[in-house]
C-alpha positions as CSV (number, residue, x, y, z in Angstrom):
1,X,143.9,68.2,-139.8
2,X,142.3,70.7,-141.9
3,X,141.5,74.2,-140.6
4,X,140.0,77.0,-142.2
5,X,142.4,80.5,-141.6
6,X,142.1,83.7,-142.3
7,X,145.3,84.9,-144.2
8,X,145.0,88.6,-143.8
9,X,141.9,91.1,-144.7
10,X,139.9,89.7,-147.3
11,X,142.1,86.9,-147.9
12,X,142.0,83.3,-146.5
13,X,142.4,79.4,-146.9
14,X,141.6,75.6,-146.0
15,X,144.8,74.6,-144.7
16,X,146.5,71.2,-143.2
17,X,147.8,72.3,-140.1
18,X,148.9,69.6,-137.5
19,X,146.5,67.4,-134.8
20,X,146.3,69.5,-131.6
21,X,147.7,67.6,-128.4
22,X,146.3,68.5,-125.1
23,X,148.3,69.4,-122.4
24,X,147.5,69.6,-118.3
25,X,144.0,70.0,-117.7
26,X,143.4,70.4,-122.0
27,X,141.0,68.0,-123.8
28,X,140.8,67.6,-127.7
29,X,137.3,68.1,-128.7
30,X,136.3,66.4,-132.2
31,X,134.4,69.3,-133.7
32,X,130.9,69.3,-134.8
33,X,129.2,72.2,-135.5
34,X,130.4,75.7,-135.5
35,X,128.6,79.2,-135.9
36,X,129.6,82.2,-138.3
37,X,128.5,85.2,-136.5
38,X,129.8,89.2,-136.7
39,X,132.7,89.3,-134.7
40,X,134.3,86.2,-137.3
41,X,132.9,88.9,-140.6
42,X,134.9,92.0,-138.7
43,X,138.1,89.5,-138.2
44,X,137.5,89.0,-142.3
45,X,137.2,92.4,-143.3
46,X,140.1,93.9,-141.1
47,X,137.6,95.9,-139.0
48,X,137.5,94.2,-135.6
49,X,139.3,96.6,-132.8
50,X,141.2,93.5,-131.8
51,X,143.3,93.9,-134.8
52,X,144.4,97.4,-134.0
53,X,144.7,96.8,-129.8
54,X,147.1,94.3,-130.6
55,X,145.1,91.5,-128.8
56,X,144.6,89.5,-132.1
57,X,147.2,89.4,-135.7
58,X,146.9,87.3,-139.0
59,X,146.7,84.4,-139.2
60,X,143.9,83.8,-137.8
61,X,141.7,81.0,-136.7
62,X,138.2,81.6,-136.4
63,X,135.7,79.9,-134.3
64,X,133.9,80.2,-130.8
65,X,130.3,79.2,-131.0
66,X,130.9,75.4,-131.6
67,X,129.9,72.1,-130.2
68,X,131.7,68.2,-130.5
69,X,132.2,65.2,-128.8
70,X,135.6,64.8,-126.5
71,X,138.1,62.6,-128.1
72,X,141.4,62.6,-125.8
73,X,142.3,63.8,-122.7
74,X,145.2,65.7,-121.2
75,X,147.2,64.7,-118.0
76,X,145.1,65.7,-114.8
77,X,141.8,65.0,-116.8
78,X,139.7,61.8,-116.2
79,X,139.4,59.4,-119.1
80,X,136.2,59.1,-118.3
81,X,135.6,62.2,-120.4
82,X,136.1,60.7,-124.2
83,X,133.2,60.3,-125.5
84,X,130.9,63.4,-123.9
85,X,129.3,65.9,-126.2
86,X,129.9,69.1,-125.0
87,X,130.2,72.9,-125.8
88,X,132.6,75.5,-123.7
89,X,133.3,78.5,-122.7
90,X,134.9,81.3,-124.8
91,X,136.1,83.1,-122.1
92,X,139.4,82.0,-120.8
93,X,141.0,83.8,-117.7
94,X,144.2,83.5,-116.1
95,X,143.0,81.7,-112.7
96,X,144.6,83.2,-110.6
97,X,143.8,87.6,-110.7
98,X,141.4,89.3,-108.5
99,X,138.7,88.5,-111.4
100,X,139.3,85.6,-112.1
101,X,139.3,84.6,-108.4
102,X,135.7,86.4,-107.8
103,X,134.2,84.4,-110.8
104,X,134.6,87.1,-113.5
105,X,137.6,85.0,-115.4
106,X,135.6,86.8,-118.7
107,X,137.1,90.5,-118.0
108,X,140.5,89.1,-116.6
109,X,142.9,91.3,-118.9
110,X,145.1,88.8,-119.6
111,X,142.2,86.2,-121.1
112,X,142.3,84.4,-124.2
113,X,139.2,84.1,-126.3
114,X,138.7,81.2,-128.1
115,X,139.1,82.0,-132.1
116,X,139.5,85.8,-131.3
117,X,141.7,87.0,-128.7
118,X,145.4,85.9,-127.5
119,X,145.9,83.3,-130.4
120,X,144.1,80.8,-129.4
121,X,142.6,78.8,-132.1
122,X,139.6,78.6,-132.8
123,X,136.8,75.7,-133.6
124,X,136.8,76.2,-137.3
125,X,138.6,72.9,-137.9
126,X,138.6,69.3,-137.5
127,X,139.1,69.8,-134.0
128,X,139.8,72.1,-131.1
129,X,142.0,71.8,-127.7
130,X,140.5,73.8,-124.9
131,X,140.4,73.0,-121.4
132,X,138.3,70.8,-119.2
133,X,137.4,73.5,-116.9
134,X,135.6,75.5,-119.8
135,X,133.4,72.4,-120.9
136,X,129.8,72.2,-120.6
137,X,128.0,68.8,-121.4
138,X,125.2,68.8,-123.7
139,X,122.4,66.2,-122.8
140,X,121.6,64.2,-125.6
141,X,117.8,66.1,-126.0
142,X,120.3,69.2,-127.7
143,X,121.8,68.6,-130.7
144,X,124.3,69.7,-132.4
145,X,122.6,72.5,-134.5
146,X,121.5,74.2,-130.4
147,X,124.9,72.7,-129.2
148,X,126.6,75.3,-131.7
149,X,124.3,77.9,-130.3
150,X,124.8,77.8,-126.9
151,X,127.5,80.3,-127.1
152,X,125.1,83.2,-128.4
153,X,122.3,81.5,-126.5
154,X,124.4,82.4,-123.2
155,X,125.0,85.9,-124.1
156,X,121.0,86.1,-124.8
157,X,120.4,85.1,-121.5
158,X,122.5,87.1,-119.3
159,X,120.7,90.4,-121.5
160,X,117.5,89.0,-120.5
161,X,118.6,88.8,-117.1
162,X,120.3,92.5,-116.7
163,X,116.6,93.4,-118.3
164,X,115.1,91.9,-115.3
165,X,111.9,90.9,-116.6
166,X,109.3,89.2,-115.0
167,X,105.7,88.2,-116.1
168,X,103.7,90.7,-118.5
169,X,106.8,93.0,-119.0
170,X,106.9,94.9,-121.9
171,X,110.2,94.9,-123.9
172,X,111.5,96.2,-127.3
173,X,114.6,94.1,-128.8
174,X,116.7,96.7,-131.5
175,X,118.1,94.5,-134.1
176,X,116.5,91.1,-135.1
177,X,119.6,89.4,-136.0
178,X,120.6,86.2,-133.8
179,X,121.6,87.9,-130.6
180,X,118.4,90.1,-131.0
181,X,116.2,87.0,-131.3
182,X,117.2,85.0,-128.9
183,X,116.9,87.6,-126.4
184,X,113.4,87.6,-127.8
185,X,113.0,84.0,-127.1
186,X,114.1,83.7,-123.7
187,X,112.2,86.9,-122.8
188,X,109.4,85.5,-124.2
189,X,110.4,82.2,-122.2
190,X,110.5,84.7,-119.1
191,X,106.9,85.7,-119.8
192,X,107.3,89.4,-121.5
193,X,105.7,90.6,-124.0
194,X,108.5,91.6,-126.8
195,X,108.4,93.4,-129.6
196,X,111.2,93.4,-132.3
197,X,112.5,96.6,-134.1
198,X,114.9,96.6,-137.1
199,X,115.4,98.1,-140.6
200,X,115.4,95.5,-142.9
201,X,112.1,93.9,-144.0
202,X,113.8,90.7,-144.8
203,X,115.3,90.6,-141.1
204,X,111.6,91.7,-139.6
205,X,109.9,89.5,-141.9
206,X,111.6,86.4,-140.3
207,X,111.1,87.3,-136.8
208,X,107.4,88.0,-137.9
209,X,107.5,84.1,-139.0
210,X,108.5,83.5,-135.3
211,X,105.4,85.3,-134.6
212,X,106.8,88.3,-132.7
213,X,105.5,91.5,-133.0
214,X,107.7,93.5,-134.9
215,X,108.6,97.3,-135.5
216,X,110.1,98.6,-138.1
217,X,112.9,101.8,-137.4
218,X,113.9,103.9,-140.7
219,X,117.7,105.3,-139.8
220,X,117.8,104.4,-136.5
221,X,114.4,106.1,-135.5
222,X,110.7,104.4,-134.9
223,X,108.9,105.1,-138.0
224,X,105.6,107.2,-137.1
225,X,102.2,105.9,-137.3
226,X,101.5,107.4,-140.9
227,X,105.1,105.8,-142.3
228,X,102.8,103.8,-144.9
229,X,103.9,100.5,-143.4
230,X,102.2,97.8,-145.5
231,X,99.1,96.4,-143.7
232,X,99.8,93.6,-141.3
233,X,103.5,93.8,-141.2
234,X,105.2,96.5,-139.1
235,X,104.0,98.5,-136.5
236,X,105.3,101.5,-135.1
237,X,107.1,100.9,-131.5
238,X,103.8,101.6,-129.1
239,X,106.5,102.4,-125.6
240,X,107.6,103.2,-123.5
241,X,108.4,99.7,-122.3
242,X,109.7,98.3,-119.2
243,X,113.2,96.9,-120.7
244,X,114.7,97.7,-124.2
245,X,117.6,95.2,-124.9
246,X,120.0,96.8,-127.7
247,X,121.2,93.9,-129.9
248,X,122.2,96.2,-132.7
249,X,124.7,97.8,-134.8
250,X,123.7,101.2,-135.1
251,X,125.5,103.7,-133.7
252,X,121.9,105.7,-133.1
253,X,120.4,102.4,-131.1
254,X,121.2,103.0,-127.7
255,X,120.7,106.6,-127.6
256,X,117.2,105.4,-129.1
257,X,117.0,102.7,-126.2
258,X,117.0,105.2,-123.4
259,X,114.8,107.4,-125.2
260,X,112.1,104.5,-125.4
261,X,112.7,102.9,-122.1
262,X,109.9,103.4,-119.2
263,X,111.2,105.8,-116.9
264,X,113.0,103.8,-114.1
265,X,112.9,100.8,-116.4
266,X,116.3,99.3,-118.1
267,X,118.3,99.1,-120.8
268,X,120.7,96.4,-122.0
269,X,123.7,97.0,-124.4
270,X,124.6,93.8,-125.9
271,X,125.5,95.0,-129.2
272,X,128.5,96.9,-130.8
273,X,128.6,99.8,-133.3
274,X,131.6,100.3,-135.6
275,X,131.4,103.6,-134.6
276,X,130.9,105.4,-131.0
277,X,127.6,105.1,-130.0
278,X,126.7,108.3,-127.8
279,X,123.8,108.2,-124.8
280,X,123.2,111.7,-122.8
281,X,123.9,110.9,-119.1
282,X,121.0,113.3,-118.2
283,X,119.0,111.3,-120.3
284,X,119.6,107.9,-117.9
285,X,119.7,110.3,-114.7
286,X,116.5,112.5,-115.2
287,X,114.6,108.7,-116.4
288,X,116.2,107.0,-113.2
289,X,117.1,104.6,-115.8
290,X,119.3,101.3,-115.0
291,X,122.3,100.6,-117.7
292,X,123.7,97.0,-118.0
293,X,126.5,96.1,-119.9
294,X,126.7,92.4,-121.4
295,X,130.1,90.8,-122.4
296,X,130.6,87.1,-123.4
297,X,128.1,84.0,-122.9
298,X,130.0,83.2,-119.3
299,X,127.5,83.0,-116.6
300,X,124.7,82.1,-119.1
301,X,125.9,78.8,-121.0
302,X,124.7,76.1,-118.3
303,X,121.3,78.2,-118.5
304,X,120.8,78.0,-122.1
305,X,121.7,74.3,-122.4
306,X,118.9,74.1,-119.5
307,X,116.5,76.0,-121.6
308,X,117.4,74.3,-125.0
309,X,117.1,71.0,-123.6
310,X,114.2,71.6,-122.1
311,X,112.3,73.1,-125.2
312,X,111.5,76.3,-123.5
313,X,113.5,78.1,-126.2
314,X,114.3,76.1,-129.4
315,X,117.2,78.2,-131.3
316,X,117.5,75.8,-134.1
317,X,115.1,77.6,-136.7
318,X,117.8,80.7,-137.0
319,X,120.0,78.7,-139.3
320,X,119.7,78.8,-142.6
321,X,122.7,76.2,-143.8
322,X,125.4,75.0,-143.4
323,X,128.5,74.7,-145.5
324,X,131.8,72.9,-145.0
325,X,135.0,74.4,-144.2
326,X,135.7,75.6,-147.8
327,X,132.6,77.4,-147.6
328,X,133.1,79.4,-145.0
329,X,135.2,82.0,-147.1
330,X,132.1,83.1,-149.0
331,X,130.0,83.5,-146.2
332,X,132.1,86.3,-143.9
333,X,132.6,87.6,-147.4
334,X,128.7,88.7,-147.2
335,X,127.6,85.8,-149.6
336,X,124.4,83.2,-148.9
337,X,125.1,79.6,-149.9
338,X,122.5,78.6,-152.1
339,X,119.4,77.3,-150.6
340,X,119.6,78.9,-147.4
341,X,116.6,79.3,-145.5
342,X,115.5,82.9,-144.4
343,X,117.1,82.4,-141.0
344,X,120.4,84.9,-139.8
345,X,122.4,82.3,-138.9
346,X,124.9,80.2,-140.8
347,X,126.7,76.9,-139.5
348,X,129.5,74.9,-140.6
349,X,130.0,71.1,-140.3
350,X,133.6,70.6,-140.9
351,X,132.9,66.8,-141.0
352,X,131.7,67.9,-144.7
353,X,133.6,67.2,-148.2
C-alpha cells in the first residue's frame, strides 16, 4: 500500500510499504480521512520534543486524527466488525500499569501514540492496524470529514470540561486555530458566552465568520481600547472571565490566562509553546485560581461523536481542503493547496490520485 513518510527534517516521500496484518485483538482499518494538525508540522520540521526524548526517530509515519471503515479482523476480534466506520483512540497504554488499570492508559509511560510516539504507524496511508479496544463507531449522521475530527474534537471537550462551565459563563479562548475553536464550539454548546483572542486577523476573521466574538492580542498582550482596531472587527478582551482556555502557542499565553481569569475562576492549558511558558505561582494562589492540564482526546472521543452526531457542534466548516497523500508534503511544509477555504484545518483523502 502506499504511505506517506517522513524521511528525516524537511525531507519526505509516498512510499509502497507492505499491507498491514492484524494480530490478537488488532483490526485493519481502510482509511478515510485523516487530519494535518501541529504536532505532524513539528515531526516535519525536526522540532517536536519527541525527537530529542528518544520516544519517536525517522522514519516516520504520520497520522492520528483519522477516520475509515474496518476491513479485517485479528484473532480474538468478532467478524462481525468488517464493515463499521469508526475512529480510535490515539492513546495506547500498556494494560496492565497502575494507570492504565485506573483508566488513565493516556499517561501510561510506556504508551504508544498512534503516528507519533513508540513507532507505531500512523493513518497517513491506505490503511492503518490498531486495536479493537481503541475503536469508536461513528453513526452514519457523522461523516467522514467530523469522523477525521473527532480526535481534536475529544481534546476540545475534555478543556471545556476542566473549564467547568455552565450556562452564561464567560470564557476567553487564546488561539483560534482548530483546538481553540472547537473549544469555542462546545463551550458555546455548554451555554457560555466565549470570546476568541488571537494575533492574526486572518485567523480572527474566520472565527468572526463563525460569529464569535473575537479579541484581538498584539505580542501576546490584549490590545487596549484605543489600539485603532478597525470598526466592527476586534474588540479588546472586556474580563475578567469565569474560564480562559489556552489553545495557543505563545510562550506569553498562559501567564496572560491567569492574569485575565476571574479570581477563583479556571484556566485550561491545552496548548504547547516551543518554548517554556512561565506562570507566577502567587499569581494562581493569591487569585484562588484552579489549573487543569489537558493531554490527548481520551476520555472525550465517545463525547464528541455524541455531539457531532447530534449537530450540537458541527466541526466540518474548519477544513479548508483536502489533498491526497502526495500532497501532504507541501502542506506541513507551511504551504496552502490552492483553493483552500479560509478554514485552519487541512485533510487528506488517501483514496485520492
Amino acid at each position: 500500500m502506499r504511505a506517506f513518510v517522513v524521511t528525516g527534517p524537511g525531507r519526505y516521500a509516498v512510499e509502497e510499504v507492505p499491507d498491514p496484518a492484524p494480530s490478537e485483538g488488532q483490526v485493519v482499518v481502510d482509511v478515510e480521512r485523516v487530519g494535518v494538525c501541529g504536532t505532524d508540522a513539528e515531526f516535519f520540521s525536526g522540532e517536536m520534543a519527541y525527537l530529542h526524548q528518544g520516544h519517536a526517530a525517522y522514519p516516520l509515519r504520520l497520522g492520528h486524527e483519522w477516520c475509515g471503515t474496518i476491513s479485517a479482523v485479528g484473532p480474538g476480534v468478532s467478524p462481525a466488525l468488517v464493515g463499521t466506520r469508526t475512529t480510535g483512540d490515539t492513546m495506547l497504554g500498556c494494560g496492565h500499569c497502575r494507570r492504565c488499570l485506573s483508566g488513565r492508559q493516556h499517561l501510561c509511560d510506556d504508551r504508544y501514540e498512534i503516528g507519533i510516539r513508540g513507532g507505531w504507524p500512523g493513518a497517513l496511508a491506505s490503511q492503518l492496524v490498531v486495536p479493537a479496544s481503541s475503536l469508536h463507531a461513528l453513526p452514519s449522521s457523522v461523516d467522514s470529514v467530523a469522523g477525521a475530527l473527532v480526535e481534536p474534537g475529544g481534546n476540545a471537550l475534555r478543556a471545556v470540561r476542566g473549564a467547568a462551565l455552565s450556562k452564561g459563563s464567560r470564557v476567553l479562548v487564546l488561539g483560534p486555530g482548530t483546538i481553540g475553536l472547537l473549544c469555542a464550539l462546545f463551550a458555546q454548546a455548554a451555554g457560555a458566552a466565549v470570546q476568541l483572542a488571537g494575533v492574526t486577523p486572518g485567523s480572527l476573521a474566520f472565527a468572526r465568520s463563525l460569529e464569535f466574538d473575537t479579541v484581538s492580542l498584539a505580542d501576546g498582550s490584549a490590545a487596549p481600547a484605543d489600539a485603532g482596531l478597525p470598526a466592527g472587527a476586534d474588540s479588546p478582551p472586556a474580563g475578567p472571565f469565569d474560564a480562559v482556555i489556552d489553545a495557543s502557542n505563545g510562550a506569553s499565553s498562559p501567564a496572560l490566562a491567569v492574569d485575565l481569569v476571574e479570581p477563583g475562576g479556571r484556566v485550561v492549558f491545552i496548548g504547547l509553546s516551543g518554548a517554556p511558558s512561565l506562570v507566577d505561582s502567587r499569581d494562581l494562589a493569591l487569585k484562588d485560581v484552579t489549573a487543569v492540564g489537558v493531554l490527548s482526546a481520551s476520555g472525550g472521543l465517545a463525547g464528541a461523536i455524541e455531539a457531532y452526531a447530534s449537530g450540537v457542534v458541527d466541526p466540518r466548516p474548519l477544513v479548508a481542503a483536502t489533498v491526497s497523500l502526495d500532497g501532504v508534503g507541501p502542506v506541513l511544509a507551511g504551504s496552502r493547496p490552492a483553493g483552500a477555504g479560509p478554514g485552519p484545518k487541512l485533510h487528506v483523502d488517501p483514496r485520492l490520485p
